[in-house]
TITORGU-712223 format. One record per residue (C-alpha): residue number from 1; residue in one letter; x, y, z. Coordinates in steps of 0.02 Angstrom, whole numbers. Last residue first. Layout:
residues N
[NUM A [X Y Z]]
...
//
This chain:
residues 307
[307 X [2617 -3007 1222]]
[306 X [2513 -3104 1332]]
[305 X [2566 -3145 1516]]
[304 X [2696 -3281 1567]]
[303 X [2642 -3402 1687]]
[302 X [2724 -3535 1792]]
[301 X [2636 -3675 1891]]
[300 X [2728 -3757 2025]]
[299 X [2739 -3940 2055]]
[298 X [2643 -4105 2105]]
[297 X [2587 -4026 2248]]
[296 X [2464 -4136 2329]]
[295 X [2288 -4135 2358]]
[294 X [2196 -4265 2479]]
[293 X [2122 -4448 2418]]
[292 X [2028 -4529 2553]]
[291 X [1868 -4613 2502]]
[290 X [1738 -4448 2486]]
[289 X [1910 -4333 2436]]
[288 X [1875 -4429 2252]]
[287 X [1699 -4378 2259]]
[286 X [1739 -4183 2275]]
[285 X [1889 -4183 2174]]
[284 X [1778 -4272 2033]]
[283 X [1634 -4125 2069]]
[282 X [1713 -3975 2050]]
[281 X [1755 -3943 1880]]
[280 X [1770 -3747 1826]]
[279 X [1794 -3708 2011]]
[278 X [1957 -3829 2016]]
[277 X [1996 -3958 2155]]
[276 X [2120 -4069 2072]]
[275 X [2141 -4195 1959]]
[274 X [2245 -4331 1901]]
[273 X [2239 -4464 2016]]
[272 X [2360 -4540 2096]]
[271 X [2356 -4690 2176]]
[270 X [2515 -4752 2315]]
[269 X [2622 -4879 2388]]
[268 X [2625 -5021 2296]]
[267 X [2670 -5214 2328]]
[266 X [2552 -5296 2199]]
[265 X [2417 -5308 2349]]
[264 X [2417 -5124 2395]]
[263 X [2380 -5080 2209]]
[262 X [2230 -5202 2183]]
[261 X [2182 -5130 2352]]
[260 X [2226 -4917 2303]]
[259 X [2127 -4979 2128]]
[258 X [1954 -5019 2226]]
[257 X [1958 -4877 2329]]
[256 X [1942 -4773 2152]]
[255 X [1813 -4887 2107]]
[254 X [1700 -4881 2240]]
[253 X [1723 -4680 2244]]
[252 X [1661 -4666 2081]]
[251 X [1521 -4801 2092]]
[250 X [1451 -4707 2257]]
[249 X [1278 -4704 2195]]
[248 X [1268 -4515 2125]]
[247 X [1292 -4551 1949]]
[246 X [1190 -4736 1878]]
[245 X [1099 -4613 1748]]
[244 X [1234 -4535 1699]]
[243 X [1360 -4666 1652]]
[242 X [1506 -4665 1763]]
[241 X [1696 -4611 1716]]
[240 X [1871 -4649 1749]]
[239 X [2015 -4609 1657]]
[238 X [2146 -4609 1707]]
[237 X [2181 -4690 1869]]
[236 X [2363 -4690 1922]]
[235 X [2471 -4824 1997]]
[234 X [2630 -4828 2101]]
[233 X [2770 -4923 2141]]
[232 X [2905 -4856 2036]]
[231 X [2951 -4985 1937]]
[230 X [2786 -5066 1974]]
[229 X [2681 -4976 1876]]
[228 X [2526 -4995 1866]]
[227 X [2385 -4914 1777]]
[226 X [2218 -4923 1823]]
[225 X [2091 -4894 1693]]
[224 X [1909 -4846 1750]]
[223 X [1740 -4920 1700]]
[222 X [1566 -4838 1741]]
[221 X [1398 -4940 1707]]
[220 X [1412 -5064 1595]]
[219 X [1225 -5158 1577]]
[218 X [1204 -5329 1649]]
[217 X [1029 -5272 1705]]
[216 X [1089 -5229 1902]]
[215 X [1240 -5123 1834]]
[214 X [1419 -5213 1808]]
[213 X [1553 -5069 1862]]
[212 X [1716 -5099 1756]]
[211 X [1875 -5110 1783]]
[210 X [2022 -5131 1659]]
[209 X [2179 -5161 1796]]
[208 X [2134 -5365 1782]]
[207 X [2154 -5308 1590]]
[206 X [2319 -5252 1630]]
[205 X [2395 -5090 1520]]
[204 X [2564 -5037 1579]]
[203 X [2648 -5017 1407]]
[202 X [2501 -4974 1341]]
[201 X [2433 -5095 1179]]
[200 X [2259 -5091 1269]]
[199 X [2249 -4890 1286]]
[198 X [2292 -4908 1063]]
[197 X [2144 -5036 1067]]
[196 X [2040 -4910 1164]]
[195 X [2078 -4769 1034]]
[194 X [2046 -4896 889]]
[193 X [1853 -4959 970]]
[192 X [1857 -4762 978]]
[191 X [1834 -4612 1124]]
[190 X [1786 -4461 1023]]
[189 X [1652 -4413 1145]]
[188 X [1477 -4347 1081]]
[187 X [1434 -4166 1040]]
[186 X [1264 -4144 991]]
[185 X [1207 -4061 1173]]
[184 X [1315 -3919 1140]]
[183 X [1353 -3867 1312]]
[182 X [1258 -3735 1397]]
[181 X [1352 -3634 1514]]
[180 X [1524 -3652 1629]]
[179 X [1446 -3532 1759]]
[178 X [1328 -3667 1795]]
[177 X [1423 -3798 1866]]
[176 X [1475 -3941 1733]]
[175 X [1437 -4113 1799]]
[174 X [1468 -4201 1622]]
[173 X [1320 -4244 1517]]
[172 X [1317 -4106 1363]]
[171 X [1505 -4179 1357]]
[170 X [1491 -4346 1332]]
[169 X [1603 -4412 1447]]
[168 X [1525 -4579 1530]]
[167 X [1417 -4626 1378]]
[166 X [1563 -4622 1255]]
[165 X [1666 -4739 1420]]
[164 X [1520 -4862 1411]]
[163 X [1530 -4866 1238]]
[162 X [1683 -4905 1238]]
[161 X [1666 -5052 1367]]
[160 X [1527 -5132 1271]]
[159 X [1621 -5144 1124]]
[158 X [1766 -5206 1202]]
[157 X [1681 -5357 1302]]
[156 X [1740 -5499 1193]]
[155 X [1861 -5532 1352]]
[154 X [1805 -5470 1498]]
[153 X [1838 -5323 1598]]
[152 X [1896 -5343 1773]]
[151 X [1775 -5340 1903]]
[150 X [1654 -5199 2022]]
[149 X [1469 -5281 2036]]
[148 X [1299 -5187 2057]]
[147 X [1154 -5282 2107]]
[146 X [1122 -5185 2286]]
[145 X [1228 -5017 2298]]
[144 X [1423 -5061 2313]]
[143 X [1521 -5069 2441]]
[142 X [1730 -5090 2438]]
[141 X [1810 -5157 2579]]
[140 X [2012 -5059 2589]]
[139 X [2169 -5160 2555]]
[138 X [2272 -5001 2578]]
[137 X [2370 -4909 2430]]
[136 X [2402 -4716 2512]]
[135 X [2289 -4592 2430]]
[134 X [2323 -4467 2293]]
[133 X [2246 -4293 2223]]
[132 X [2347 -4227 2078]]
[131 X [2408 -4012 2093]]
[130 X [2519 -3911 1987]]
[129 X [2378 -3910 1861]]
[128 X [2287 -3770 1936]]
[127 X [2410 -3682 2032]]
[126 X [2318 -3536 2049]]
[125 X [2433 -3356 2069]]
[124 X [2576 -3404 1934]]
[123 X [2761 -3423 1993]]
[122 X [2837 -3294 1847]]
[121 X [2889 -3333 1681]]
[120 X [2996 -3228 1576]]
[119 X [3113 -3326 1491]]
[118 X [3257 -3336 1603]]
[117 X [3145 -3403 1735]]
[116 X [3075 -3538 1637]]
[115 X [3236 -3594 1605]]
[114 X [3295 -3603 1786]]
[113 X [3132 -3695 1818]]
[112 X [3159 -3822 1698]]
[111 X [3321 -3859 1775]]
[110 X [3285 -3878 1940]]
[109 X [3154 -4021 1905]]
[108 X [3141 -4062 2085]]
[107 X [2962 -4016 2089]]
[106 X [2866 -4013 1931]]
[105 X [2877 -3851 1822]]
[104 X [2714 -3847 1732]]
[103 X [2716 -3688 1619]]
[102 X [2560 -3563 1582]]
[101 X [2546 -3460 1437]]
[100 X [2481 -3296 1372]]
[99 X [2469 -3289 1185]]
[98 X [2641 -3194 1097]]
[97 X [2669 -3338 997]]
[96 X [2614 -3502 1060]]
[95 X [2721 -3602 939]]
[94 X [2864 -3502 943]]
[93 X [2875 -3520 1158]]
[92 X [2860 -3722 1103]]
[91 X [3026 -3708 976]]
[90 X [3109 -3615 1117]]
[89 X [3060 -3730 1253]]
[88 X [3096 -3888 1163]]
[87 X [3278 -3823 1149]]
[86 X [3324 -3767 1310]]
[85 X [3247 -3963 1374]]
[84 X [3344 -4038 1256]]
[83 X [3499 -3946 1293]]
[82 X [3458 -3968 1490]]
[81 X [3448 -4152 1472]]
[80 X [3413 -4249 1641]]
[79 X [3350 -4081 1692]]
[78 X [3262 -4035 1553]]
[77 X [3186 -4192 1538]]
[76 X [2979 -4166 1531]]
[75 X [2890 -4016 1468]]
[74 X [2747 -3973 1448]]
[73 X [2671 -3805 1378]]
[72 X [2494 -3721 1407]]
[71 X [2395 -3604 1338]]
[70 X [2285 -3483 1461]]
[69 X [2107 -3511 1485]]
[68 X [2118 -3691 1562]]
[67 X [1962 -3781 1597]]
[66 X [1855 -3718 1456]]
[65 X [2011 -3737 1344]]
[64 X [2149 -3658 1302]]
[63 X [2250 -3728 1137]]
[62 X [2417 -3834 1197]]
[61 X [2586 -3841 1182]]
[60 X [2697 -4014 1195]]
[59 X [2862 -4042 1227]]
[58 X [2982 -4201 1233]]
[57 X [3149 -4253 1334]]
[56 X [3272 -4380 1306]]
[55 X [3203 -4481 1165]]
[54 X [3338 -4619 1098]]
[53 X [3433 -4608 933]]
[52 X [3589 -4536 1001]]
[51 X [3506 -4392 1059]]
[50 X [3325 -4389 1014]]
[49 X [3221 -4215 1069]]
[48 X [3014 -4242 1033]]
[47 X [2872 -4122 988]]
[46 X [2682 -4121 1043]]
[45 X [2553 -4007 966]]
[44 X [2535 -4085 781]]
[43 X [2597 -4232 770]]
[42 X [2508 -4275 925]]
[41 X [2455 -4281 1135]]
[40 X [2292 -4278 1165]]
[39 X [2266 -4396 1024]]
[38 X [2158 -4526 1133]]
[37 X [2301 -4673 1162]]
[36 X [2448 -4534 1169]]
[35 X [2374 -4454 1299]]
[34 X [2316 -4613 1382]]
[33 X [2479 -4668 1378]]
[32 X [2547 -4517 1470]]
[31 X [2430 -4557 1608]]
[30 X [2508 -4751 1618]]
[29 X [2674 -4673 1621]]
[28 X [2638 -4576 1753]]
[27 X [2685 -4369 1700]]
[26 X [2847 -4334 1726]]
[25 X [2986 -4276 1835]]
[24 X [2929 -4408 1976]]
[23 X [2959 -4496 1874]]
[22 X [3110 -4479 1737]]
[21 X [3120 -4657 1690]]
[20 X [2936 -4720 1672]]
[19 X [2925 -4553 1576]]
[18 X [3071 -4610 1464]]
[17 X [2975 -4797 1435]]
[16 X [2816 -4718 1391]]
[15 X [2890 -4613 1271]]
[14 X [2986 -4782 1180]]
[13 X [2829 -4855 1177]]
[12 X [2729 -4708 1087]]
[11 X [2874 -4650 981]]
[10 X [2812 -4779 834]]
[9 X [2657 -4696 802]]
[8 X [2766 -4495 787]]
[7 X [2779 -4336 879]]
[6 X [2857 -4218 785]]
[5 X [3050 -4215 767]]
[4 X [3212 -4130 871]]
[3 X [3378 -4198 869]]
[2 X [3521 -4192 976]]
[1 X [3693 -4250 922]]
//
């Protein structure tokens, strides 16, 4: 018997587990942990399909944003599930109403795409979020400017770390280009000593994986969380950021070489990252390409215009 329920505490495990499953019809399981971890995904946007007490497929819709002006729905296990997957769609397509919305089908999930299809979508003209950069995992050398170290976080270190991260992604800080506009320069990042513990309790979560970027005063200055999985062979970074005033000194790109050789020497294969080249956000793509990582189609974006 299928049943559908809001996202709920307890399904964070068992959600991990399922996306660990279906990739690569998923998001990484470390990226979908970070979702959960910082309330991107919630009671209130993201819904779940049990069948026989286990998850087989969840949905989420989302707002726009300043990166995304369309809503958006995702959906993962429609085609292990195609009655969960039929059913998550309708209850999502309620949710946005008659708002124009976009639809991640990722490749190979045949099912999904049928659906979409019968609903109204079309193949959009950007495929915006269709597309992760990733690099092969090689034991690369990693150089960093005079008195700066790359390590694992320490223990009795949290504080530090989260604010590190606040510093990172507040927003009136980020590389915006200028077409984006002023940004409230009172806004701060929600990022939490309780959000980080909830990244700690991850599935994948290593603290040798925790990275940090040790600045010439013993200050923090950019971290990164690479999460492996070993199931499937592959990591993801997400998130990583670098304190403004230490920006522009190859920390980025240090640390996203670092995780392909931390990857490479647990028996991997691959990093993703999830980003893209997008005009509303340039620079990550930019610095990511720097070390190696190239575009890849992750899947197709579908659209259906406002009603």
């Amino acid at each position: 018997m299928l049943e559908l329920h809001p996202l709920r505490a307890r399904d964070s495990r068992p959600l991990e587990l399922l996306a660990q499953r279906l990739w690569p019809l998923s998001p990484h399981p470390g990226g979908l942990c970070w979702q959960l971890a910082i309330g991107q995904l919630s009671s209130d946007n993201t819904l779940l399909a049990h069948r026989g007490g286990e998850p087989v497929a969840w949905a989420a819709a989302e707002e726009p944003n300043v990166l995304f002006p369309r809503s958006q729905i995702t959906l993962q296990g429609a085609s292990a599930d195609p009655g969960a997957g039929s059913a998550l769609l309708d209850r999502a397509m309620a949710r946005v109403g008659g708002a124009a919305v976009d639809l991640l089908v990722l490749d190979g999930d045949d099912e999904l795409r049928a659906l979409a299809e019968r609903t109204g979508f079309a193949v959009a003209e950007e495929n915006v979020f269709g597309e992760w950069m990733c690099r092969a995992a090689t034991e690369e050398d990693v150089v960093l400017p005079e008195g700066y170290r790359l390590r694992p976080v320490r223990e009795g270190e949290h504080e530090a770390r989260v604010e590190c991260h606040r510093r990172a992604w507040k927003p009136a800080d980020l590389p915006w280009p200028e077409r984006v506009g002023q940004v409230d320069p009172d806004l701060t990042s929600r990022f939490s000593r309780e959000r980080y513990d909830s990244t700690r309790a991850g599935l994948l979560y290593d603290r040798e994986l925790d990275l940090v970027v040790e600045a010439p005063d013993g200050s923090l200055a950019a971290c990164c969380v690479v999460w492996w999985d070993p199931r499937n062979r592959c990591s993801e970074i997400e998130p990583l950021g670098v304190v403004p005033e230490h920006r522009r000194k190859g920390l980025a790109g240090a640390m996203a070489l670092e995780a392909c050789t931390l990857t490479a020497r647990r028996g991997g294969d691959r990093v993703f990252i999830n980003t893209s080249p997008n005009e509303a956000y340039p620079t990550p793509a930019r610095t990511y390409a720097t070390v190696g990582y190239e575009t890849v189609e992750r899947g197709t974006v579908y659209t259906r215009p406002a009603r």
